[in-house]
PDB file of the backbone (N, CA, C, O) and the ligand in Angstrom, with CONECT records:
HET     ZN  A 101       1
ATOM      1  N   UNK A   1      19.937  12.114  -0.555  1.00  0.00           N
ATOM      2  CA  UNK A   1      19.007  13.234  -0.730  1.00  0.00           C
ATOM      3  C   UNK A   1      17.975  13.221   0.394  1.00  0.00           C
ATOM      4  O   UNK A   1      17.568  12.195   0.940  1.00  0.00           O
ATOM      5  N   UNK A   2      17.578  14.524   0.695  1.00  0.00           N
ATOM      6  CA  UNK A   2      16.497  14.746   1.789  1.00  0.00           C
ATOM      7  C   UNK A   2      15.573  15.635   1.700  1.00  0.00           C
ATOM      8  O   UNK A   2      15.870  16.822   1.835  1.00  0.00           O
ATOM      9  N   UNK A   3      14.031  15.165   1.410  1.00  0.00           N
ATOM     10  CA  UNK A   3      13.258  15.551   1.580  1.00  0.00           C
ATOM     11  C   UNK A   3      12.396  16.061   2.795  1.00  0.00           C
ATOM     12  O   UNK A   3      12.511  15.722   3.973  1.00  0.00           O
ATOM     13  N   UNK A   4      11.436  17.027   2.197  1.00  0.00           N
ATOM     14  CA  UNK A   4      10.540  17.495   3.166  1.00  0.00           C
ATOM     15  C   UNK A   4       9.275  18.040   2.396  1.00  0.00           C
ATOM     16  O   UNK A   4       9.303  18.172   1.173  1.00  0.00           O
ATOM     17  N   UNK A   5       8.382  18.291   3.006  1.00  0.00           N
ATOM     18  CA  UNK A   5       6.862  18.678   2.462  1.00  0.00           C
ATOM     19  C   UNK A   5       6.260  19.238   3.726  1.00  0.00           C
ATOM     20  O   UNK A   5       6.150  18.668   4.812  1.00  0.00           O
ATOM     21  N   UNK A   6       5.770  20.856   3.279  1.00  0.00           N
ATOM     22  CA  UNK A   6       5.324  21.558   3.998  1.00  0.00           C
ATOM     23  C   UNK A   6       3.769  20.919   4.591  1.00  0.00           C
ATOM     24  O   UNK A   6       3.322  21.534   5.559  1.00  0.00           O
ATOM     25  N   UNK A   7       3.327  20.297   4.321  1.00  0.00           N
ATOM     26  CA  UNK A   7       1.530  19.976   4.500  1.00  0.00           C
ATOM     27  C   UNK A   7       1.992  18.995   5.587  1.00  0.00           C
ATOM     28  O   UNK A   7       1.422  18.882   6.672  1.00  0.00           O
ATOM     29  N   UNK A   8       3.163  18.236   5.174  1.00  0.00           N
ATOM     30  CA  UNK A   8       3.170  16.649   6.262  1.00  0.00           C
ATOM     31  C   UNK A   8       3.764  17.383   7.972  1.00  0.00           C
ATOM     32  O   UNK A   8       4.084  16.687   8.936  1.00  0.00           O
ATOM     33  N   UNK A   9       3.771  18.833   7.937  1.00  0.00           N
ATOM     34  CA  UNK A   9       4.038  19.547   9.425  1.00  0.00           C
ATOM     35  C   UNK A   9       2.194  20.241   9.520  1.00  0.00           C
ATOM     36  O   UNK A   9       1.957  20.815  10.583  1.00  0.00           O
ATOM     37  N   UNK A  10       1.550  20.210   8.960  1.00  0.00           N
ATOM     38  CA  UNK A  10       0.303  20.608   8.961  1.00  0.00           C
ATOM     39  C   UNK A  10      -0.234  21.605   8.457  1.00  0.00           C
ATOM     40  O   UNK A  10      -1.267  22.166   8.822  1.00  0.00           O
ATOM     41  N   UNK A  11       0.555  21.895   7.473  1.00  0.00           N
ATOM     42  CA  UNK A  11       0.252  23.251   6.771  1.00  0.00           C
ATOM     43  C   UNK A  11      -0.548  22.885   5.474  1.00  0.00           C
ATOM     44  O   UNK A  11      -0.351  21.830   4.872  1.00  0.00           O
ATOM     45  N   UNK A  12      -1.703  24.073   4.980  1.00  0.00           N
ATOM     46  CA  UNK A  12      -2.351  23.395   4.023  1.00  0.00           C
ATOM     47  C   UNK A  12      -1.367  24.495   2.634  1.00  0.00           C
ATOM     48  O   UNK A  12      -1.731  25.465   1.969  1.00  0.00           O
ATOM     49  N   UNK A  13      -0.290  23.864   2.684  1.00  0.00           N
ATOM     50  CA  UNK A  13       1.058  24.366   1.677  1.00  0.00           C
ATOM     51  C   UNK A  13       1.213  23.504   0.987  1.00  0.00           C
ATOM     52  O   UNK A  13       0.881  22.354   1.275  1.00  0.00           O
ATOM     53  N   UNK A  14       1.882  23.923  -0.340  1.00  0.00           N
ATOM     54  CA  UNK A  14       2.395  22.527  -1.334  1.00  0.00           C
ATOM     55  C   UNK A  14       3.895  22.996  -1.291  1.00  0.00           C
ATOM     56  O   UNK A  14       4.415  22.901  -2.402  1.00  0.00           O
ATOM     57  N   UNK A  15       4.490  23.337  -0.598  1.00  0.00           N
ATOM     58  CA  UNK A  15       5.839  23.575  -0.650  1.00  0.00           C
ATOM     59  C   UNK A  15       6.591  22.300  -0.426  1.00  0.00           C
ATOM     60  O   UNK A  15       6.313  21.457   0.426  1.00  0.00           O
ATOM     61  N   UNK A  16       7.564  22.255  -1.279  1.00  0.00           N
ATOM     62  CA  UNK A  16       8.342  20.419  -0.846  1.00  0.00           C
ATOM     63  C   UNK A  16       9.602  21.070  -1.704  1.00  0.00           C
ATOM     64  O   UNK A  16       9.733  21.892  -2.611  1.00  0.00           O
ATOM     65  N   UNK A  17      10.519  20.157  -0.824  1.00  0.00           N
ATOM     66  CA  UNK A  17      11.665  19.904  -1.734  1.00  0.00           C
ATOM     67  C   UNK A  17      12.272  18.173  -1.472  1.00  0.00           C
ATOM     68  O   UNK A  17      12.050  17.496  -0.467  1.00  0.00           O
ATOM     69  N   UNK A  18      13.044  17.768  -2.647  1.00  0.00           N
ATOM     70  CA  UNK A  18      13.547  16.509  -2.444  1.00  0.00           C
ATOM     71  C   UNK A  18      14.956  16.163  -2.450  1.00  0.00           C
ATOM     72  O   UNK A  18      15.422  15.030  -2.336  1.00  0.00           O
ATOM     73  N   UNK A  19      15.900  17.794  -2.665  1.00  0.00           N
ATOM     74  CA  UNK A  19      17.105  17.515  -2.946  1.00  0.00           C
ATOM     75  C   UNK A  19      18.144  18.249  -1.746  1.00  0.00           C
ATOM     76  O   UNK A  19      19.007  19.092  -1.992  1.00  0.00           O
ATOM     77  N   UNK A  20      17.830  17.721  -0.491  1.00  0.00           N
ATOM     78  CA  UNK A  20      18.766  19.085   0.423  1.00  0.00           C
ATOM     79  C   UNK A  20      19.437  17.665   0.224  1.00  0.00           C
ATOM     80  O   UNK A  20      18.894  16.596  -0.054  1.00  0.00           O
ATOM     81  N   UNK A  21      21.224  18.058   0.520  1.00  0.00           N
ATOM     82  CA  UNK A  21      22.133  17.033   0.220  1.00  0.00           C
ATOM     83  C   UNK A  21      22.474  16.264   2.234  1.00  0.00           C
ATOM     84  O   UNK A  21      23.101  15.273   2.609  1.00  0.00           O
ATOM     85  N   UNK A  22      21.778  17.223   2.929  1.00  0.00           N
ATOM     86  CA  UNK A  22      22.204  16.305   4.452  1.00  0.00           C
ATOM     87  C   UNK A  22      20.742  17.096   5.512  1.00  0.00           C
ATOM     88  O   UNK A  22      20.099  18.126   5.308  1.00  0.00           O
ATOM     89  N   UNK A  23      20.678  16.349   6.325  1.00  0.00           N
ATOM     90  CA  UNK A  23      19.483  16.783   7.010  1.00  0.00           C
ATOM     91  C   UNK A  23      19.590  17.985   7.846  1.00  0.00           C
ATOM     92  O   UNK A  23      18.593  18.205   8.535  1.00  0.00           O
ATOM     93  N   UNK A  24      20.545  18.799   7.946  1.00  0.00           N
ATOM     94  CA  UNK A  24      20.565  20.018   8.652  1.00  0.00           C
ATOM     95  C   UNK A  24      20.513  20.739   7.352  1.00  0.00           C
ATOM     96  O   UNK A  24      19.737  21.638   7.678  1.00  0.00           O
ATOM     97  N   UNK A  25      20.821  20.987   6.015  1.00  0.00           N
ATOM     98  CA  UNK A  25      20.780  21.448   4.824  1.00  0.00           C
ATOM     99  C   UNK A  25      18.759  21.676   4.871  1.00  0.00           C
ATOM    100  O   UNK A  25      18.126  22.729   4.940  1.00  0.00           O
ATOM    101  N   UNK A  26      18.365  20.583   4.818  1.00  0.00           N
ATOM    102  CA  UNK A  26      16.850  20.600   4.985  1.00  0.00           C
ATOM    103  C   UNK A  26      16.572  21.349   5.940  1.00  0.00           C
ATOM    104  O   UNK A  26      16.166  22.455   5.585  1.00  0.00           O
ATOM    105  N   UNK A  27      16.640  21.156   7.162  1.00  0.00           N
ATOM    106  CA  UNK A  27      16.268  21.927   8.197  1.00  0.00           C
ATOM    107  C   UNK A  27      16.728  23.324   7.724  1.00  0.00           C
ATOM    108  O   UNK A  27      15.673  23.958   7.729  1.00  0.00           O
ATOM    109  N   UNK A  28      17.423  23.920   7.435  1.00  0.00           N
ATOM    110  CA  UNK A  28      17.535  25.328   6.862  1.00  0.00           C
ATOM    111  C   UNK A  28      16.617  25.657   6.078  1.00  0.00           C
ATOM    112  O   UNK A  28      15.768  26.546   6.153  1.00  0.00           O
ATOM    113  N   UNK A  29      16.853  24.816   5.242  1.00  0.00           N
ATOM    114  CA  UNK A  29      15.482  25.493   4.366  1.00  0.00           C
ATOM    115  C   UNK A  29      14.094  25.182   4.585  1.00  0.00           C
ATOM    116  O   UNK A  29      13.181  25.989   4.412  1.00  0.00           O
ATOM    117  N   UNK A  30      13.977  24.163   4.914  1.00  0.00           N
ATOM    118  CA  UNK A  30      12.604  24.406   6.096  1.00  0.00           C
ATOM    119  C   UNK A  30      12.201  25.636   6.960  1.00  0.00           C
ATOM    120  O   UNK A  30      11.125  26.221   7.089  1.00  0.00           O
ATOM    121  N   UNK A  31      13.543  25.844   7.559  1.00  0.00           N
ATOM    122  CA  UNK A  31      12.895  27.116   8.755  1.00  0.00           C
ATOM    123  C   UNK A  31      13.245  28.336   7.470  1.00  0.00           C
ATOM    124  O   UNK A  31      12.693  29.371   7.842  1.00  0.00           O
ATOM    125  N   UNK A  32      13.670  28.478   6.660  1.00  0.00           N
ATOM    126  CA  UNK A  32      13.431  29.579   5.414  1.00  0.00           C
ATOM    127  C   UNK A  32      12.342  30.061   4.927  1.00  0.00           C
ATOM    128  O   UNK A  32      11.987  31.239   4.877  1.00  0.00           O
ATOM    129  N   UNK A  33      11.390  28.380   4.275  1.00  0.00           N
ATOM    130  CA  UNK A  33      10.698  28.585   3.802  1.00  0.00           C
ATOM    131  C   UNK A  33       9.590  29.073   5.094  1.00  0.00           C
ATOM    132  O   UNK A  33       8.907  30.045   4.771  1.00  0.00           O
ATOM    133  N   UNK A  34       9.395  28.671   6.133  1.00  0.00           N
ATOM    134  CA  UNK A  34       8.692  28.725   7.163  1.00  0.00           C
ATOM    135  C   UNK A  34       8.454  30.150   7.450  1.00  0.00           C
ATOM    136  O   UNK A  34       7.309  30.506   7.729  1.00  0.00           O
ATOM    137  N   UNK A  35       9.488  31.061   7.406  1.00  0.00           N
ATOM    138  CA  UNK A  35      10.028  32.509   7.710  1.00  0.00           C
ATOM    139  C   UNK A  35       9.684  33.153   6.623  1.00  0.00           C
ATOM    140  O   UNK A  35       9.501  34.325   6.952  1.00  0.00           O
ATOM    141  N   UNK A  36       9.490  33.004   5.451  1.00  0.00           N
ATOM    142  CA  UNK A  36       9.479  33.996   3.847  1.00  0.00           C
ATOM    143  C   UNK A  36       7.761  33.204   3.482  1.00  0.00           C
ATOM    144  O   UNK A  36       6.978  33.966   2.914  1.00  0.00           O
ATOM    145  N   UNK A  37       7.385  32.177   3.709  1.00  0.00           N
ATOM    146  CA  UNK A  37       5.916  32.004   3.174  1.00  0.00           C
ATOM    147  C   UNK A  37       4.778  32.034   4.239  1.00  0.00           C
ATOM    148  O   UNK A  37       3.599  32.371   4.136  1.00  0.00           O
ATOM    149  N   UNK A  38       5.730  31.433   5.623  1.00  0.00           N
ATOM    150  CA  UNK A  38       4.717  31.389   6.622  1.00  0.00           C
ATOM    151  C   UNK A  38       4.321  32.496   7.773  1.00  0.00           C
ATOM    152  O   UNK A  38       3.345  32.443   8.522  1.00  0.00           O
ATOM    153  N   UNK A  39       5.439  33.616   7.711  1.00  0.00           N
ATOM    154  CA  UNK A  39       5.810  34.726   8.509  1.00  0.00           C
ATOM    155  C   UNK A  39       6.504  33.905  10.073  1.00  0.00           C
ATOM    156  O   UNK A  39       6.813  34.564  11.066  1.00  0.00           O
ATOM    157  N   UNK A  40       6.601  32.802  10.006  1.00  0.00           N
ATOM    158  CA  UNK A  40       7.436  31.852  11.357  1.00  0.00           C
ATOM    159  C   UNK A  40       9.094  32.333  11.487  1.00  0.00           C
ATOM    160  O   UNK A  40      10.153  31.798  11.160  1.00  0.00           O
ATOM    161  N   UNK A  41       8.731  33.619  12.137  1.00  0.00           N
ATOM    162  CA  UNK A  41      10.534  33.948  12.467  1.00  0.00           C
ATOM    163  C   UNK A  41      11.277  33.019  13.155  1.00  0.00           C
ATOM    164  O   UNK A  41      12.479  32.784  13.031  1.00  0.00           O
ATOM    165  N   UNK A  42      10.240  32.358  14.107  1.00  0.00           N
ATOM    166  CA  UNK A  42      11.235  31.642  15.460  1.00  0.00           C
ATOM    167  C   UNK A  42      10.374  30.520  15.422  1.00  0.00           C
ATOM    168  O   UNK A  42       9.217  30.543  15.841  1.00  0.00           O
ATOM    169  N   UNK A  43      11.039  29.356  14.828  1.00  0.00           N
ATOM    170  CA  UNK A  43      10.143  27.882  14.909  1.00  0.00           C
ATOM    171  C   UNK A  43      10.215  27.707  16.532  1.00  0.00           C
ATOM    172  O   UNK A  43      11.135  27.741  17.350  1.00  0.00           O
ATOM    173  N   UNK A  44       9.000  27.531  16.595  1.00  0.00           N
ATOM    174  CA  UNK A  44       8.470  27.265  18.168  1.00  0.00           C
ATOM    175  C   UNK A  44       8.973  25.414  17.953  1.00  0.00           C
ATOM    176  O   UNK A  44       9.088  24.608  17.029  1.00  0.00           O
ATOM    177  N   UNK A  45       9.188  25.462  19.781  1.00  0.00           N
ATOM    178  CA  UNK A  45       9.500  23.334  19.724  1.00  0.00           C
ATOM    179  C   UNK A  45       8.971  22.298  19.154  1.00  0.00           C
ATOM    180  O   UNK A  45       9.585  21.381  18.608  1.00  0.00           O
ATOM    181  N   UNK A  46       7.335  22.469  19.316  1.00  0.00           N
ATOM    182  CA  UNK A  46       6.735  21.784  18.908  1.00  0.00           C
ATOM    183  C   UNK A  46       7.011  21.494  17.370  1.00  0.00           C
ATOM    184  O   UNK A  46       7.305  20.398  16.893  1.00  0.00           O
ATOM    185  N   UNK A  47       6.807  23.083  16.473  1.00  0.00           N
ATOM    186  CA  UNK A  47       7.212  22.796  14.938  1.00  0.00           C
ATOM    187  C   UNK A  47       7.849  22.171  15.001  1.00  0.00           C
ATOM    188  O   UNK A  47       7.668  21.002  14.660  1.00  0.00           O
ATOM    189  N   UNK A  48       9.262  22.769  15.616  1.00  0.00           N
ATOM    190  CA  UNK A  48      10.503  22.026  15.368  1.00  0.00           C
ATOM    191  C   UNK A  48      10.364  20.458  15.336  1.00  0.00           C
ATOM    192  O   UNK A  48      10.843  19.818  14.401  1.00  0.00           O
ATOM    193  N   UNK A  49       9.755  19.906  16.286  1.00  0.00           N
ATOM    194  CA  UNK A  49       9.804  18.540  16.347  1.00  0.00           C
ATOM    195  C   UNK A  49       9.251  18.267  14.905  1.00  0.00           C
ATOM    196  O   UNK A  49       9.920  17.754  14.008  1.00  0.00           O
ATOM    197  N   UNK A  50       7.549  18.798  14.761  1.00  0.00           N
ATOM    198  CA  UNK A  50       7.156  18.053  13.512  1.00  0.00           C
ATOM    199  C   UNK A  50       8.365  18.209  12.075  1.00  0.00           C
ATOM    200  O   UNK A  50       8.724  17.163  11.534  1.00  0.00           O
ATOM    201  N   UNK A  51       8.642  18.894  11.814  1.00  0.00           N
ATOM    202  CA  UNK A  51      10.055  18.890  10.838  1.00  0.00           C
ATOM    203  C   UNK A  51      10.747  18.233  10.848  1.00  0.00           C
ATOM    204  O   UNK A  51      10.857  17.544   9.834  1.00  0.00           O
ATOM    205  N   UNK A  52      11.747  17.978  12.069  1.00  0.00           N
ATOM    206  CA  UNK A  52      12.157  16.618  12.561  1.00  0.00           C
ATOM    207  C   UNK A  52      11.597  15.438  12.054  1.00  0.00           C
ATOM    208  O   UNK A  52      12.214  14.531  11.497  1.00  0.00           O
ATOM    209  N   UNK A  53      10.360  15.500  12.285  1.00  0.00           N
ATOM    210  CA  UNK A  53       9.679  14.214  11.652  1.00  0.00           C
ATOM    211  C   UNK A  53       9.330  13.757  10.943  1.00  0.00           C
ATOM    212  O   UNK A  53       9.020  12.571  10.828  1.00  0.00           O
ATOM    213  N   UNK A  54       9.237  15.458   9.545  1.00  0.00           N
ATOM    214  CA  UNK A  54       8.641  15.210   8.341  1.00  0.00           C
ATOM    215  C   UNK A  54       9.693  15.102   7.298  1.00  0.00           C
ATOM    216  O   UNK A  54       9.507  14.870   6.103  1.00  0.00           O
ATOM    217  N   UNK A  55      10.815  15.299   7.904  1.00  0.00           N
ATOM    218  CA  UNK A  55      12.372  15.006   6.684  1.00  0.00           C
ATOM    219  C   UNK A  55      12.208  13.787   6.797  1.00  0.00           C
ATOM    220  O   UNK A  55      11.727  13.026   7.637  1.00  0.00           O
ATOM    221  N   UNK A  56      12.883  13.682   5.402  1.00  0.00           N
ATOM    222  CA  UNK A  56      12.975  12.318   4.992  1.00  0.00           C
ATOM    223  C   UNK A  56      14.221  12.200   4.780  1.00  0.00           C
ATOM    224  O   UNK A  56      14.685  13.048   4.018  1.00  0.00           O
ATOM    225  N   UNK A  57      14.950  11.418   5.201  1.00  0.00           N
ATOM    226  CA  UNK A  57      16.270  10.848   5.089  1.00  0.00           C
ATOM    227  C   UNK A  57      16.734  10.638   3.874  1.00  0.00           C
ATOM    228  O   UNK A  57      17.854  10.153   3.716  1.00  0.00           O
TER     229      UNK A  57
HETATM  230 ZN    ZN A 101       4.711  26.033   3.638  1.00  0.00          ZN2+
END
């Protein structure tokens, strides 16, 4: 299972999930939720990295 939490990329969000089944599964729904709560059509690099960093394996 793979988690993520919207606040640990710097957002003052409580959005989390703990059940994507592989880490590109997460990353989808990361840049989802990013796009439908945050208006982030196009994760810029930098995000991208912090996401990268804030899944949890
Ligand atoms: Zn969020």
């Amino acid at each position: 299972m793979t988690g993520f939490k919207c606040k640990d990329v710097g957002m003052n969000c409580g959005f989390e999930f703990k059940d994507a089944t592989s880490r590109e599964e997460a990353v989808q729904l990361a840049a989802t939720h990013a796009r439908v709560a945050h208006g982030i059509a196009i994760i810029p690099p930098d995000l991208a990295a912090k996401v990268q960093a804030a899944i949890k394996a």
